[in-house]
C-alpha positions as CSV (number, residue, x, y, z in Angstrom):
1,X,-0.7,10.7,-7.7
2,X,2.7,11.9,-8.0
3,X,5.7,10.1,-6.8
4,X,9.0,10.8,-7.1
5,X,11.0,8.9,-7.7
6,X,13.5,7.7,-10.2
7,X,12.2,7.8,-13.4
8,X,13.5,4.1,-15.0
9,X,11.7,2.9,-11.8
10,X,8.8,5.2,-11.9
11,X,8.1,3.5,-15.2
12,X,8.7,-0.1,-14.3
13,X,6.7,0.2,-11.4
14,X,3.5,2.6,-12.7
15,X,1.2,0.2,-12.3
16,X,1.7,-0.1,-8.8
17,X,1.6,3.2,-8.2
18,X,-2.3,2.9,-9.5
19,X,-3.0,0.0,-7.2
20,X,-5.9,0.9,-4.5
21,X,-2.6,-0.8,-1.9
22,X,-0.5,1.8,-2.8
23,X,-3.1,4.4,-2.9
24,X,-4.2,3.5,0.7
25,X,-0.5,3.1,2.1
26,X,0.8,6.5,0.3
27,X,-2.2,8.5,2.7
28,X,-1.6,6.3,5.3
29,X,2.8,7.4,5.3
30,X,1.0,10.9,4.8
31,X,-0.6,10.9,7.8
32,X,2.0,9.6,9.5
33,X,4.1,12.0,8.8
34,X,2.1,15.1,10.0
35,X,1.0,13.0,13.4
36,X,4.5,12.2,14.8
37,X,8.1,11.3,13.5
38,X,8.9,9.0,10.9
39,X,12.2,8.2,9.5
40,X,13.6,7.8,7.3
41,X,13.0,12.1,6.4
42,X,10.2,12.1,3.4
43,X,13.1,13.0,0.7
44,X,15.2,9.3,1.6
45,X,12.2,6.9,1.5
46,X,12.9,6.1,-2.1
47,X,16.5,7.1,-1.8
48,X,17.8,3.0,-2.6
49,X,15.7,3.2,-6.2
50,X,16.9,6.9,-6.7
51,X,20.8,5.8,-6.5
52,X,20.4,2.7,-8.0
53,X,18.4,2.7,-11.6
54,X,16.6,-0.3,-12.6
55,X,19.3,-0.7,-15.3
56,X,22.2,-0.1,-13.1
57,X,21.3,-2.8,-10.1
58,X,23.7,-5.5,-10.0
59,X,22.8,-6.8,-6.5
60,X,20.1,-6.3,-3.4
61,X,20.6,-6.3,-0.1
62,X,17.1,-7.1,1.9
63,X,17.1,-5.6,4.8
64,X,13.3,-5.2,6.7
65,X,12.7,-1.9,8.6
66,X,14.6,1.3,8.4
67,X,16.2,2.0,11.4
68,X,13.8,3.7,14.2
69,X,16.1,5.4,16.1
70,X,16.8,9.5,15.7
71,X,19.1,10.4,13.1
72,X,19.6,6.8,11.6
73,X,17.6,6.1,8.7
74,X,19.1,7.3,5.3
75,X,16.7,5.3,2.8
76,X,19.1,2.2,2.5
77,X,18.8,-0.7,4.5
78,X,21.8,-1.4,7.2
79,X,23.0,2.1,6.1
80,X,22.9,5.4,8.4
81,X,23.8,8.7,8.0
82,X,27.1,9.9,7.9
83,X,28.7,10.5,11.2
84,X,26.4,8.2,13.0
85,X,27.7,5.3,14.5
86,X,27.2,2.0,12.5
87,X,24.8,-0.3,14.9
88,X,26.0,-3.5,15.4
89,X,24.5,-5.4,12.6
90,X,26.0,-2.7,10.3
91,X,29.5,-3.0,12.4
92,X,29.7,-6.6,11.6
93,X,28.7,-6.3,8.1
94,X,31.9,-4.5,8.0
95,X,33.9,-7.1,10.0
96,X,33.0,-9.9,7.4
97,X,33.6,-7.5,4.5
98,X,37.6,-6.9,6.1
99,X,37.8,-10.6,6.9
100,X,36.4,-11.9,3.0
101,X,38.3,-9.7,1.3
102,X,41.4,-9.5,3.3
103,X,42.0,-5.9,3.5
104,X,41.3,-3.1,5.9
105,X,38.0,-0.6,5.5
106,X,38.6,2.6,3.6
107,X,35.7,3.8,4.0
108,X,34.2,3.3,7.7
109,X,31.0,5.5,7.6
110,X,27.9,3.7,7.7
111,X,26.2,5.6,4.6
112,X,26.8,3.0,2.3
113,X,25.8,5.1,-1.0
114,X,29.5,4.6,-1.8
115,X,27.8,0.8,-2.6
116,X,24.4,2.0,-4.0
117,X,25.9,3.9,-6.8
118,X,27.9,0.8,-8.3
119,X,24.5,-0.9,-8.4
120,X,24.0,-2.3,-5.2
121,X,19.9,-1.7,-4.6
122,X,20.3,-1.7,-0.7
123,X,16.4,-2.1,-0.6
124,X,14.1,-2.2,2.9
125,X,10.8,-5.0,2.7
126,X,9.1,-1.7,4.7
127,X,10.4,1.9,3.8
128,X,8.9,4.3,6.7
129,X,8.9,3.4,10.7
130,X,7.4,5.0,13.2
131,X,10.4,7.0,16.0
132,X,11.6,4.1,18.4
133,X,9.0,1.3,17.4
134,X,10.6,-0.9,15.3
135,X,8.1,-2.5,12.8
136,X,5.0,-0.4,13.1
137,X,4.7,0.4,9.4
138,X,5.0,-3.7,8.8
139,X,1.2,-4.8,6.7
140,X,0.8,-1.5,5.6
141,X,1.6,-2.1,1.6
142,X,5.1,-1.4,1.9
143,X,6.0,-5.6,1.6
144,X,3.7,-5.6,-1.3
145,X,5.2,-2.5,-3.2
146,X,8.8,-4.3,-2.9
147,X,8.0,-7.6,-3.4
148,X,6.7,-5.9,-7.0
149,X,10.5,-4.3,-7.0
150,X,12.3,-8.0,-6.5
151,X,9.7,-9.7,-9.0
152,X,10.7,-7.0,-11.8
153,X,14.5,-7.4,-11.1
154,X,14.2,-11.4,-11.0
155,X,11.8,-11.6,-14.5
156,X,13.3,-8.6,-16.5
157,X,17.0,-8.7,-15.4
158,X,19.5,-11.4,-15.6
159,X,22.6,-12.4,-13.4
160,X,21.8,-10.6,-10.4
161,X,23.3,-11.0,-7.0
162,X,20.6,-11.4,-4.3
163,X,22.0,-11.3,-0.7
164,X,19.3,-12.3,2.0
165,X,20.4,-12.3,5.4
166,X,18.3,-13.8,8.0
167,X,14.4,-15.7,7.7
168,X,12.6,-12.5,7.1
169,X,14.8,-11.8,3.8
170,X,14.9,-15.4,2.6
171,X,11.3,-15.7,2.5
172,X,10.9,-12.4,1.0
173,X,13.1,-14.2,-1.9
174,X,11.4,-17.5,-1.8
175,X,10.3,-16.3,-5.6
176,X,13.5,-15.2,-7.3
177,X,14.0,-17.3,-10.1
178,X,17.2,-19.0,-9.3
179,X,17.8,-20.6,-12.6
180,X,18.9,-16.8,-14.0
181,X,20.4,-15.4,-10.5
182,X,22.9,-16.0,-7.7
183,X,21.1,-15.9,-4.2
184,X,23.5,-16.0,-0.9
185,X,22.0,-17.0,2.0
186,X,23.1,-17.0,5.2
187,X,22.2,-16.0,9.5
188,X,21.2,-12.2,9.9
189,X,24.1,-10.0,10.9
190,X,22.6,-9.3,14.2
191,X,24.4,-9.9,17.1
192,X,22.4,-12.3,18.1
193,X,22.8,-14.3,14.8
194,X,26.3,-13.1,13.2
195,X,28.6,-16.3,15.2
196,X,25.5,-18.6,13.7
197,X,26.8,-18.7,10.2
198,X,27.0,-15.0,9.2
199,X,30.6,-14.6,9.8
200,X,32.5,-16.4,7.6
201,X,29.8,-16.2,5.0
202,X,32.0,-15.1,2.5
203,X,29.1,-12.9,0.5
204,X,31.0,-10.2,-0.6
205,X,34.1,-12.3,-2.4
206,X,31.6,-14.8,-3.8
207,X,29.5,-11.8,-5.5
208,X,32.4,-10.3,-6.7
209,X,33.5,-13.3,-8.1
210,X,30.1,-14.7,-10.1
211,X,29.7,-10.5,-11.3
212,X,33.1,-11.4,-12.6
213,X,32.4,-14.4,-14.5
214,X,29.2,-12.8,-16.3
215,X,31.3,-9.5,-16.8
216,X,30.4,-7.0,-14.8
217,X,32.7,-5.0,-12.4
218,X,32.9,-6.2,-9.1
219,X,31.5,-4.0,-5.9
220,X,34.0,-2.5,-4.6
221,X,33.0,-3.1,-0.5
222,X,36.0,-1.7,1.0
């Protein structure tokens, strides 16, 4: 079975690719596909891997669906395509990123591959979705196949930046060694969570500052 995608995480990632999971969830995507929409379009839904090499991640973002509505989904989670509107969890991503930091956006498009290629793997827990029903490619093999991606980055990588916003994406890192990484944890930036504890967070400063002291470049967010 041939599946493209980038080939540092092809390689890492092989044996999955040979697992009867993935064999099952790869004809089930393919089905999908020919029967109705499904975003994000087939080319994107390894787009986070393909901008971000295994070598080159320096943090993840979990996010947990792609976006479901028409024109949305790019591949990486909170991001859309350029000249869509950001939605309102992405809109206050970008309100906490101008209030941590201190300065005003440069860049307001809600593409956010500006951040994927300085290493940021903005990475979904489920990488297709179904037009306008959120979650209905959830228990399909998708968790599986990126729960294999975070194990990888937490046992073979060290002093990573893991941002997990919301329950869904803290227990989905419930098993990243801590001892080696920096995990930020905080409310979803929903609107129905973001006056909870998301805002005023502070996770873009404080990654920049611990990439810092172990000597990589900082992001920039802005």
């Amino acid at each position: 079975m041939e599946i493209r995608i980038e080939q540092s995480w092809k390689e890492k990632l092989k044996e999955e690719f040979e697992k009867p999971y993935f064999k099952t969830l790869i004809s089930f995507v393919k089905d999908a596909y020919t029967k109705g929409s499904v975003y994000p379009h087939p080319k994107n839904i390894f787009r986070a891997f393909d901008l971000c090499p295994f070598g080159a991640v320096k943090v993840v973002i979990l996010g947990q669906d792609p976006y479901h509505g028409e024109g949305q989904a790019n591949g990486l989670s909170f991001a859309v395509e350029e000249g869509v509107r950001p939605p309102p969890s992405l809109q206050n991503i970008f309100k906490e990123i101008q209030s941590d930091i201190g300065k005003p956006l440069v860049h307001t498009n809600g593409d956010l591959s500006r951040w994927a290629t300085q290493g940021v793997l903005l990475l979904n827990a489920t990488l297709t979705v179904q037009a306008n029903t959120a979650g209905s490619h959830q228990g399909k093999g998708w968790e599986e196949f990126t729960d294999a991606a975070i194990k990888l980055l937490s046992e073979e990588r060290e002093h990573l930046v893991f941002i997990l916003w919301g329950n869904y994406a803290k227990a989905k890192g419930a098993h990243i060694d801590r001892t080696k990484h920096l995990v930020i944890e905080s409310p979803h930036p929903s609107p129905f969570s973001a006056f909870s504890g998301f805002f005023g967070s502070k996770p873009f400063s404080k990654t920049n500052t611990y990439l810092m002291v172990k000597g990589h470049a900082p992001i920039d967010w802005l």
